[in-house]
C-alpha positions in Angstrom: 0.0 0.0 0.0 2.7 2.3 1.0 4.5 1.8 -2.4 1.2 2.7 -4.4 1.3 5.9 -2.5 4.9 6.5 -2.6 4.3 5.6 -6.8 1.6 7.7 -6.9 3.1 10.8 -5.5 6.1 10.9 -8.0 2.9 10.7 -10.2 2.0 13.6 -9.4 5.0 15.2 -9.0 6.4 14.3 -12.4 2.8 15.5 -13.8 3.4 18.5 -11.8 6.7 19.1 -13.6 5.6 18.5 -17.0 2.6 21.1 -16.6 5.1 23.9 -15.3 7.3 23.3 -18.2 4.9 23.4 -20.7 3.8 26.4 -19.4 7.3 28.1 -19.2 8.1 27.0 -22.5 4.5 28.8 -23.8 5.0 31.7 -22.0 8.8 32.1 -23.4 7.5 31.0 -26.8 4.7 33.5 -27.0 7.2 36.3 -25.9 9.9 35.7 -28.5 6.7 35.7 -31.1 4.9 38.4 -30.0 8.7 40.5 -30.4 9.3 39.3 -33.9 5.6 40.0 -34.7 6.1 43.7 -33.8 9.9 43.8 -35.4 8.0 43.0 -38.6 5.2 45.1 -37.8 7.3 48.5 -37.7 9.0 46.9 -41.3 5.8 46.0 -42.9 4.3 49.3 -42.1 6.9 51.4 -42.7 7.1 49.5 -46.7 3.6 49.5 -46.9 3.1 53.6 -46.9 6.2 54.4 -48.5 4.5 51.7 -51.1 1.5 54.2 -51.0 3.0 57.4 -51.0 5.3 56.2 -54.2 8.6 55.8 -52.3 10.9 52.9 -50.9 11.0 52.6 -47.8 13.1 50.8 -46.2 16.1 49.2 -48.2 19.4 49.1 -47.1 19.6 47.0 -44.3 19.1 42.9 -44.9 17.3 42.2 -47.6 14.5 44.2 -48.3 15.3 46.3 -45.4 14.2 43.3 -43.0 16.7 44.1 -41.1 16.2 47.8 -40.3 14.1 47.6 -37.4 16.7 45.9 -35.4 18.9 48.4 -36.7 17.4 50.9 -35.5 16.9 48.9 -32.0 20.4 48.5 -31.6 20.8 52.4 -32.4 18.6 53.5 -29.5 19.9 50.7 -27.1 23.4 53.0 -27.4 21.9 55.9 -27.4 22.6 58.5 -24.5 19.6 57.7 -21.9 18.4 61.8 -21.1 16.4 62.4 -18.0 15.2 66.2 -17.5 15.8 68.1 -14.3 12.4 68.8 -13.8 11.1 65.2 -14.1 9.9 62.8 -11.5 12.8 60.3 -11.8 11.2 57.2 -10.5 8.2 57.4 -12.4 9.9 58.8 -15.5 11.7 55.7 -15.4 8.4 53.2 -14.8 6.3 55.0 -16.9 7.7 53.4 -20.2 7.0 49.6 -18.3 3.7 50.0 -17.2 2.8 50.6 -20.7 4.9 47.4 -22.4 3.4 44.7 -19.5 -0.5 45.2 -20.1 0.1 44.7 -23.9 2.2 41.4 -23.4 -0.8 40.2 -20.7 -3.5 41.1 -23.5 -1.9 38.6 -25.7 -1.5 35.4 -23.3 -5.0 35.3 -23.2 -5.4 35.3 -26.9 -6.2 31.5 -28.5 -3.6 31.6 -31.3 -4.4 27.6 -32.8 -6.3 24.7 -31.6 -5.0 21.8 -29.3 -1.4 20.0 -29.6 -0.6 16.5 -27.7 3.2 16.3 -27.2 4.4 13.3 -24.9 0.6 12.5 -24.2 -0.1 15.9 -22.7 -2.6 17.8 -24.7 -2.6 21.4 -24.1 -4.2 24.8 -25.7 -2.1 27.0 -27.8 -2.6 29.8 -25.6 -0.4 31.1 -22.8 -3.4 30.7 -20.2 -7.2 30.6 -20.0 -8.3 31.9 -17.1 -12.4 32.3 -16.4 -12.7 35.8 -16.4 -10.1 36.3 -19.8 -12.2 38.8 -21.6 -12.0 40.9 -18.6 -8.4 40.8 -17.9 -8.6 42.6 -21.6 -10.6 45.4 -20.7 -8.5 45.8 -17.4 -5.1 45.6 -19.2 -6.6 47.8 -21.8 -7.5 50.7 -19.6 -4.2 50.0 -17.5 -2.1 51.5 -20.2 -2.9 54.7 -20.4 -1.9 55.1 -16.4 1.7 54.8 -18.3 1.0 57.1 -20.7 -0.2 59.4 -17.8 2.4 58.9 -15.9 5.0 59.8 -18.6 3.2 62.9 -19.5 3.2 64.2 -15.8 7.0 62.9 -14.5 8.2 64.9 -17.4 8.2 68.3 -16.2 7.1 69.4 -19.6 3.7 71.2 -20.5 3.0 69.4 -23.9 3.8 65.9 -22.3 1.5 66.7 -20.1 -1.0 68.2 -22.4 -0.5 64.7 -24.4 -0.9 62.6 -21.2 -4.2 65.0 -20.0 -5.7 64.2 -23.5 -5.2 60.3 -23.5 -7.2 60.4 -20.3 -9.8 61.6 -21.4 -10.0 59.8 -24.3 -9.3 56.7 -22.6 -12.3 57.2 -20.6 -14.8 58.5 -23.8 -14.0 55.3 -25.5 -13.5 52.6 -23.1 -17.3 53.2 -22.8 -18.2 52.3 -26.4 -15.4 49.6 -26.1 -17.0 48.0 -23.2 -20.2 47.7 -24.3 -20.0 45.7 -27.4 -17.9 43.5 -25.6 -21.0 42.8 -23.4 -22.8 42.0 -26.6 -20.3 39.4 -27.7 -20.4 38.1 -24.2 -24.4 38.0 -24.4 -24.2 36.0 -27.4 -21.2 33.2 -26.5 -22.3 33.3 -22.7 -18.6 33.2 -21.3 -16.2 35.4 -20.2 -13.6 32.8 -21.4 -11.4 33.5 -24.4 -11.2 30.2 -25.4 -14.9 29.7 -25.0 -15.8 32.6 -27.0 -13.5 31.4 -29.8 -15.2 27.7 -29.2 -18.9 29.0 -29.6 -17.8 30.0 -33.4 -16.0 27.2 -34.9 -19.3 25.9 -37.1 -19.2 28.0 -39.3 -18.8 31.1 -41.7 -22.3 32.2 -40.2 -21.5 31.0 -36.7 -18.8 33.8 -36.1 -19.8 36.7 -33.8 -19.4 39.1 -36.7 -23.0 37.6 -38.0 -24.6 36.9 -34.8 -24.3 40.0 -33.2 -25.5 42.1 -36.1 -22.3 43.4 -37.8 -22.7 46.7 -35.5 -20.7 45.8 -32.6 -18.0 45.3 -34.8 -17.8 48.5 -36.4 -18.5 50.3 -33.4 -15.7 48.2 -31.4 -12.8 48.8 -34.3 -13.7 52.6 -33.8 -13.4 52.4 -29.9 -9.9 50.2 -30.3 -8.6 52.6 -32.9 -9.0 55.4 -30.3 -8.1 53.1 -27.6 -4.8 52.8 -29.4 -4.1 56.2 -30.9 -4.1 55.2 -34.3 -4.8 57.6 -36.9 -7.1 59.1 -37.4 -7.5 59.1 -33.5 -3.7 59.9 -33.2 -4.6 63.8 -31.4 -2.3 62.4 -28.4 1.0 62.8 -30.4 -0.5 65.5 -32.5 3.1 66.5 -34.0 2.1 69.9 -34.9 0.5 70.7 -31.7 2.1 68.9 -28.8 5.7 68.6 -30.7 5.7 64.8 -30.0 3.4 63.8 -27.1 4.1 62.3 -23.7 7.1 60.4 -24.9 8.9 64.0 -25.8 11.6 64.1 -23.0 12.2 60.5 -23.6 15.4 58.8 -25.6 17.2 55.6 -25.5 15.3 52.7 -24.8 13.1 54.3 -22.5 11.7 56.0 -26.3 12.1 52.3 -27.8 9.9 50.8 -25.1 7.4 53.2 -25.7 7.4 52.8 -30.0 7.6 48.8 -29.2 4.2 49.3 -27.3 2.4 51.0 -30.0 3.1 48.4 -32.2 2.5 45.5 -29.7 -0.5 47.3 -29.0 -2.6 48.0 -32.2 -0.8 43.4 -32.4 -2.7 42.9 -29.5 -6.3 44.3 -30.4 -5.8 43.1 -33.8 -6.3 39.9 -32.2 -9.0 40.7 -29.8 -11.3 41.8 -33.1 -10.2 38.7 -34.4 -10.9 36.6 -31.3 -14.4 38.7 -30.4 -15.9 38.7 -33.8 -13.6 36.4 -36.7 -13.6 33.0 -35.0 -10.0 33.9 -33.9 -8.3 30.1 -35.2 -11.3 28.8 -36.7 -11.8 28.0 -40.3 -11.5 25.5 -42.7 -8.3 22.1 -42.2 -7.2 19.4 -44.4 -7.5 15.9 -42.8 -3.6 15.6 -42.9 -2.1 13.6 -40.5 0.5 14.9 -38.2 0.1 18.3 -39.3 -3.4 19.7 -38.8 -2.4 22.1 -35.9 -0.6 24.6 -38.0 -3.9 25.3 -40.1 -5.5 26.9 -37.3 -2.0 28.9 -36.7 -2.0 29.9 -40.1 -5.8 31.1 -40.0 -5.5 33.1 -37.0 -2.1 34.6 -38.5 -3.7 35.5 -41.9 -6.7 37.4 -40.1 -4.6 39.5 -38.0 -2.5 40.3 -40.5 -5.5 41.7 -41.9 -6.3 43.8 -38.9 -2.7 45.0 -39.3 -2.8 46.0 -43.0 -6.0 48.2 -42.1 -4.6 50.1 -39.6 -1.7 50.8 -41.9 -4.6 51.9 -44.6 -5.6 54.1 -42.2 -2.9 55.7 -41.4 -1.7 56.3 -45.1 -5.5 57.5 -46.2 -7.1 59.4 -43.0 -6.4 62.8 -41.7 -6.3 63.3 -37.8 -9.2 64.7 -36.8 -9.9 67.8 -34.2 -9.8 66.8 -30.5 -13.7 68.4 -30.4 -14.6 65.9 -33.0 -13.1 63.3 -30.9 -15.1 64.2 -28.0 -18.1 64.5 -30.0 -18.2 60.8 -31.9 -16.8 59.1 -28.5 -19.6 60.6 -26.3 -22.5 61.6 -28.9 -22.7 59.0 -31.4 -20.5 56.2 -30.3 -21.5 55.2 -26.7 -26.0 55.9 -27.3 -25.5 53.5 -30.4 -23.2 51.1 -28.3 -25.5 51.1 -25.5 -28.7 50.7 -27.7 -27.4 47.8 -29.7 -26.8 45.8 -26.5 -29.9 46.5 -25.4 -31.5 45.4 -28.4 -29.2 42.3 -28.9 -30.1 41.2 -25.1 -33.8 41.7 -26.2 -33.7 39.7 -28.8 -32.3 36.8 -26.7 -34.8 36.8 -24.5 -37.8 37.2 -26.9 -39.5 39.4 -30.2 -41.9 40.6 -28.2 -38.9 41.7 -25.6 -36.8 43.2 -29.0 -40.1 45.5 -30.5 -40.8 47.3 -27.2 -36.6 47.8 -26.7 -36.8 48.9 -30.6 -39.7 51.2 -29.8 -37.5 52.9 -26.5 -34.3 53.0 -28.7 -36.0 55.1 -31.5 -37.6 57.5 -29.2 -34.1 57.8 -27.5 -32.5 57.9 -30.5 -34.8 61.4 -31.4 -34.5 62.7 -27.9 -30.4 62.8 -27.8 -30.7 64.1 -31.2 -33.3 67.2 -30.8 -31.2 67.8 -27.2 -27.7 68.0 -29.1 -29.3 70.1 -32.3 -30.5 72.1 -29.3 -27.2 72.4 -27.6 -25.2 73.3 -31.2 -27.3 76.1 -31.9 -27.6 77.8 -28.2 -23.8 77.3 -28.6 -23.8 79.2 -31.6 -26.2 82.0 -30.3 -23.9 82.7 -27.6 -21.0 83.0 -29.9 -18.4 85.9 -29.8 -17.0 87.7 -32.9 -13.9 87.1 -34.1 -11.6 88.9 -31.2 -9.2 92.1 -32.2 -6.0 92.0 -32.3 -4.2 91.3 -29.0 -7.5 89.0 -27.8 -7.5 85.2 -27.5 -10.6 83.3 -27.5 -11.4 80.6 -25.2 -10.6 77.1 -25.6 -13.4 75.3 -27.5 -15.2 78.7 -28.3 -17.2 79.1 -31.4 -16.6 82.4 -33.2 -18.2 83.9 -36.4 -17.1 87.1 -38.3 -18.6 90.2 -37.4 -21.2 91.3 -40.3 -22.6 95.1 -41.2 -25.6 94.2 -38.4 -23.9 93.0 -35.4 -23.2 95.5 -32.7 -19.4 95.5 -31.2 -18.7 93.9 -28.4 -19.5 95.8 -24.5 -15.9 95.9 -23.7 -15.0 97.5 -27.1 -15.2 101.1 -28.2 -17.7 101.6 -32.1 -15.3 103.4 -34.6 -18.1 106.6 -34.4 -17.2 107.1 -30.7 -13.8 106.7 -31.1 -13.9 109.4 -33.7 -15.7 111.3 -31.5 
């Protein structure tokens, strides 16, 4: 009896061993991936809009310029590491981290393929699955921008702080919207689980969440993650001709590095939440072939985030940055009321028609109130509009001017030509 146990408890303990190792090799795997993902990244976007704006690109370094990236890796790594006299030193120097770390977590709750057996252990390819994945997302999601905060503020400077002020509040305009159609995903597969989520579309073409949930959500989310991510045209936080460069202005060396690798790994990252949320994430179509049918759900999951990628480069080539008013406006005005009334009507229709015509019937009288209350508010704004101020005179932030026309009286504080003649 005693040697049962005894063989039984190095069982476990071998078991035990085998599970932490395939879990340290995943982990160190999806690392070294996710860093050559966003070394080609930088290259492919980089090729693609000098492809688009009819010039090279990158050339000179490996072939096709492969190699240029790491290039200019290496170049920053030697790079003198600055830190102003004004700045917060500690945080100046965490700042860059606590913006890298949230990307990386995003992504080890991703499904990137289906299930492997090596050495009769069958495991997910996925870093971890934890219950609650889909909200470790949202969490690491809105965790970033306390980096971005952070750098803005340890700076010392006025426009990194201007840059981290603005990224706050959009942040919090968007993560709204962003929330919300997750909660209508999440409606529909009925589990926070990543892997669960990805499961509840495998059948089909028409089984994906991009179908079920009405084609809204999705459109509405890839406007919330492209300002989540400050991708043009939502890019207002490193507005180059207003804020010089952003929060990441006093920053050089690495420190600058860490931040451009988090962009990257970032708009990665989402790429393959939109593909996990709404595309079926590894799902689609594999050859019986023996001994190799694991890479076809690899290769699927690959293709469609390389997808995601492309667009965002489109975007960026194609789309002026827009205002930070017209920011505000979409986020609060048009993005969150249709977020919130799609969910509503998508958890109707779950429950019953009856259920979806009366939530219809709200929505559309909602949908007329907001829109009567902001025609209101645009042209009260307008009423109480100044003229265009003289010279010397600054408007307001945000304040609406008009030119002054042969019937408009001058302003109290400002002497009439007549009396100053007089």
């Amino acid at each position: 009896m005693n040697g049962l146990l005894a063989a039984d408890h190095l069982f476990d303990q071998g078991l035990t061993l085998a599970v932490f190792i395939i879990v340290v090799v995943k982990v160190v795997v999806a690392f070294a991936v996710l860093m050559g993902a966003v070394t080609l990244m930088i290259w492919f976007e980089r090729k693609a809009i000098s492809d688009m704006q009819s010039r090279i690109g990158p050339n000179r370094v490996g072939p096709w310029g492969l190699l240029q990236t790491l290039a200019d890796g290496i170049k920053l790594f030697f790079k003198e590491d600055l830190i102003p006299a004004e700045s917060d030193r500690f945080v100046f120097k965490l700042a860059p981290y606590l913006v890298v770390v949230p990307a990386f977590l995003i992504f080890a709750v991703i499904p990137v393929g289906g299930s492997v057996t090596i050495a009769h252990h069958t495991f997910d390819l996925q870093v971890a699955d934890p219950p609650m994945g889909i909200l470790l997302v949202l969490a690491c999601s809105g965790i970033a921008v306390y980096g971005i905060m952070l750098a803005g503020w340890a700076s010392g400077s006025k426009y990194p702080l201007m840059s981290s002020v603005r990224a706050s509040a959009q942040m919090v305009s968007y993560e709204a919207a962003l929330g919300m159609n997750v909660v209508t995903v999440l409606l529909v597969c009925n589990s926070l689980s990543t892997r669960a989520i990805v499961d509840a579309q495998g059948g089909s073409f028409f089984h994906w969440n991009l179908i079920t949930t009405g084609i809204v959500p999705f459109f509405l989310f890839l406007i919330a993650a492209t300002a989540e991510l400050n991708r043009p045209p939502f890019d207002v936080v490193e507005a180059d001709s207003e804020l010089v460069g952003g929060f990441n202005t006093e920053y050089s060396s690495i420190r600058f590095a860490l931040f451009y690798l988090a962009e990257f790994m970032n708009t990665i990252t989402m790429s393959a939440v939109m593909v996990t949320l709404f595309f079926g994430g590894p799902a689609g179509p594999v050859p019986n072939i023996p001994h190799i049918k694991w890479i076809f759900p690899i290769l699927w999951f690959t293709g469609k985030v390389v997808a995601f990628c492309y667009m965002y480069i489109w975007f960026r080539a194609a789309l002026p940055r827009m205002r930070y008013d017209q920011l505000m406006d979409l986020g609060w005005k048009k993005l969150i009321p249709a977020s919130l009334a799609w969910m509503l009507l998508v958890a109707a229709a779950l429950t019953s028609w009856r259920w979806a015509l009366i939530v219809l019937a709200g929505v559309f009288i909602g949908w007329i109130a907001l829109t009567q209350a902001f025609e209101i508010g645009a042209d009260r704004e307008l009423s109480d509009a100044s003229v265009l101020p003289s010279i010397g005179q600054r408007p307001l932030p945000g304040r609406v001017l008009r030119r002054m026309t042969d019937g408009d009286a001058p302003l109290d504080d400002e002497a009439s030509d007549e009396e100053v003649e007089a």
